[in-house]
Structures are given as C-alpha cells and as structure tokens.
C-alpha positions in Angstrom: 0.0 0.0 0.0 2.4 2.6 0.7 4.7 1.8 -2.4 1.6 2.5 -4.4 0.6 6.1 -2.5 4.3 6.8 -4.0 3.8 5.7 -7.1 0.7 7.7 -7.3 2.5 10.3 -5.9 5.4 10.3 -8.1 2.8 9.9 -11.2 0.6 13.0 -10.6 3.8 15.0 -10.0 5.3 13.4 -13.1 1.7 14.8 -15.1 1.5 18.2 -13.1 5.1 19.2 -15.0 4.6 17.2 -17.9 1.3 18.6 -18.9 2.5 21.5 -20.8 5.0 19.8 -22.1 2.2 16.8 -23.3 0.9 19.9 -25.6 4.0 20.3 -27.6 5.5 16.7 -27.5 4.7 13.8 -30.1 2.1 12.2 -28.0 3.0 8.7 -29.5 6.3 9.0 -28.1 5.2 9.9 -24.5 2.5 7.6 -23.8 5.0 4.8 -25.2 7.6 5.8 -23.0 5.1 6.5 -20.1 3.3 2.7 -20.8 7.3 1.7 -20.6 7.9 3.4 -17.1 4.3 1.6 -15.8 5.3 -1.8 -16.6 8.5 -1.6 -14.3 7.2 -3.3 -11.0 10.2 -1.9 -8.5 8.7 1.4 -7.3 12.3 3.0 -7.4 13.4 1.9 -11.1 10.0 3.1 -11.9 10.4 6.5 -10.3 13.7 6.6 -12.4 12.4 6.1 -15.5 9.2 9.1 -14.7 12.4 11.2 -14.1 13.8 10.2 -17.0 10.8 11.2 -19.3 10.3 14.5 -17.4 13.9 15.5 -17.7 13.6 15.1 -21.8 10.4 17.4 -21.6 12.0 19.7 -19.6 15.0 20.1 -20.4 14.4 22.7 -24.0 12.6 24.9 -21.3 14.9 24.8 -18.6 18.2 25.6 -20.8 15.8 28.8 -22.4 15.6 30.4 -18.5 18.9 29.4 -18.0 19.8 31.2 -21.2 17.5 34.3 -20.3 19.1 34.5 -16.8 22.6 34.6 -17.9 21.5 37.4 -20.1 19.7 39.4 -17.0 23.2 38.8 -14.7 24.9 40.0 -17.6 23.2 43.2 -18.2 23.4 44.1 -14.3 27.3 43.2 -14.3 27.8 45.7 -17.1 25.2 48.8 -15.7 27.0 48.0 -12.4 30.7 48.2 -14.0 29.3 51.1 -15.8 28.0 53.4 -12.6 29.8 56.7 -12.2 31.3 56.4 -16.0 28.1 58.1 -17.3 29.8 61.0 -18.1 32.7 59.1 -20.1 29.6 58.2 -22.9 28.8 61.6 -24.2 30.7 62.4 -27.5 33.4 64.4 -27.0 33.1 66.5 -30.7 30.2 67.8 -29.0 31.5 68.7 -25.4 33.1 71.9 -27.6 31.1 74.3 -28.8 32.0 77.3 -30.6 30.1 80.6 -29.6 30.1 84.4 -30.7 29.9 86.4 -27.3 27.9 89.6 -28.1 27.9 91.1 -24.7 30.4 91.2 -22.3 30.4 92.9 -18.5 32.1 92.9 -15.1 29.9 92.1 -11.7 31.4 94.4 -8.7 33.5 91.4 -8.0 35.4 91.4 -11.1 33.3 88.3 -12.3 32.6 88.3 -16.1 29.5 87.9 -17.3 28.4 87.0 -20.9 25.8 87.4 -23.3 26.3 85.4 -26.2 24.4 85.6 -30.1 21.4 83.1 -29.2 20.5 84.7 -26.5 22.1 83.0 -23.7 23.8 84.6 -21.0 26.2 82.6 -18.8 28.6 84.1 -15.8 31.9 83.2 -14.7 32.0 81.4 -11.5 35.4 80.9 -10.4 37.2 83.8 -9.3 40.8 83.2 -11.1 42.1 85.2 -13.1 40.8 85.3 -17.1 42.1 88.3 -19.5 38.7 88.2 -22.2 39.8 89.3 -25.5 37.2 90.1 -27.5 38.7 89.7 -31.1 39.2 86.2 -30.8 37.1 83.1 -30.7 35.2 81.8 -27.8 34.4 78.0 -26.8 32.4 76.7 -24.0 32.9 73.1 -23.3 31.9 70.6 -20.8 33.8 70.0 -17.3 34.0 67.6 -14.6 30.7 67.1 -13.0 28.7 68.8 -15.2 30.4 71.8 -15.6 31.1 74.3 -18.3 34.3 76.2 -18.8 34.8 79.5 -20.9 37.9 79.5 -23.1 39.4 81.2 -26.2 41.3 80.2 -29.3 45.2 80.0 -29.0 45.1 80.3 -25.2 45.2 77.1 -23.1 43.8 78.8 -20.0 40.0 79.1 -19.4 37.5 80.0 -16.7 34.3 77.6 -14.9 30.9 79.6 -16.4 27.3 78.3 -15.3 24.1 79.3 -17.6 21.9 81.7 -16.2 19.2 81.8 -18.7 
C-alpha cells in the first residue's frame, strides 16, 4: 500500500510538470515511454524512469531560463561596472562648442559675465584670473561634474561659467 501512495504520488507529480510539455511533445512517443515506465514493477526503477521522461520534456525549457538569466546577470554586471562612467559616454566632438559672445560685462566682484548671439547669457563662477579678448574666438565646453568652462582660441587657460538663462 504505501509503495503505491508513492507511485501515485510520483505519477501525478510526473503529469503536473509534464502537462504543458504533453501539448508540444509527439504524443505517440510519451505515452510509449510513459506505458514503458508503468510496466516496471520496482517502485524506485519506476520513479527513475518518470524522471527520466520528465527531464527530456524539460529540459528545452529549462536551458531557455537558464539562457535568459545569464542574459539578466549580464546586463546588471555591465550597468553596475558602468556606474559613475556616465559621463565618459557623451561624445566628445560635441562637449566643444563654438560661440560668438555679443555682450560682455564685469559684476562688482570682477566676475565676467556674458551674453552670447542666441541669447544665452552665462557668468563666470570661479574667481581666477581670465584676460577676455574680445577679437578672438570663444568655446564653452563641458567639465568635470557637469560643468562648463569658458575659453578662447590659441590660449590654453579658461574660466568655470554656469548658464543663467
């Protein structure tokens, strides 16, 4: 009595994963290999070959969510080795842009402050030193932590500016 609880046990386990598998399968095939796995009489060979069935109809599904959860740790390995380089992504031909500076005027602390052709007006916020020439060519380009700096053409020095606009 109790070897055939587990065998009944063992079967409606065996038909509760195999079901949607049944769908799919060639049902020729299954019910000759499940008629097989009936006519072993020792409960334990028998359980082995339900396991063996199962495991072929399972196995194309298993390997897919294996396959799909390599691809999950995969993209959360490379967002995580990519956190703090955000920055590094942006194109660097367009971290430089050359402006025309229409305006230009000194705040009582010596800070310059400039207007530019589209309208824009941005103000120097660092107070070194910056000697604005107004007959050359004028750049703003990104910084360090989103930051803009003021420059001109043949000079290597430039000044932090912020957008005010």
């Amino acid at each position: 009595m109790k070897i055939l609880k587990k065998s009944m046990v063992s079967l409606t386990v065996l038909v509760s994963f195999a079901a949607p598998a049944l769908a799919q399968a060639d049902t020729s095939e299954l019910s000759r290999q499940l008629t097989e796995c009936r006519s072993v009489e020792s409960a334990l060979e028998r359980l082995d070959c339900y396991d063996r069935v199962t495991r072929n109809l399972a196995a194309p599904e298993a390997r897919q969510r294996g396959e799909q959860a390599r691809e999950q740790a995969q993209q959360t390995r490379e967002r995580a080795d990519d956190f703090g380089r955000e920055h590094r992504n942006i194109d660097q031909s367009e971290g430089r842009r050359w402006v025309n500076v229409e305006e230009t005027w000194q705040n009582a602390h010596g800070l310059w402050r400039f207007r530019l052709d589209d309208g824009s007006e941005w103000h120097q916020t660092q107070s070194s030193y910056f000697a604005f020439d107004p007959d050359t060519r004028h750049f703003i380009e990104r910084g360090a932590l989103n930051s803009f700096r003021l420059g001109q053409e043949g000079s290597n020095r430039s000044v932090r500016v912020r957008r005010v606009d």
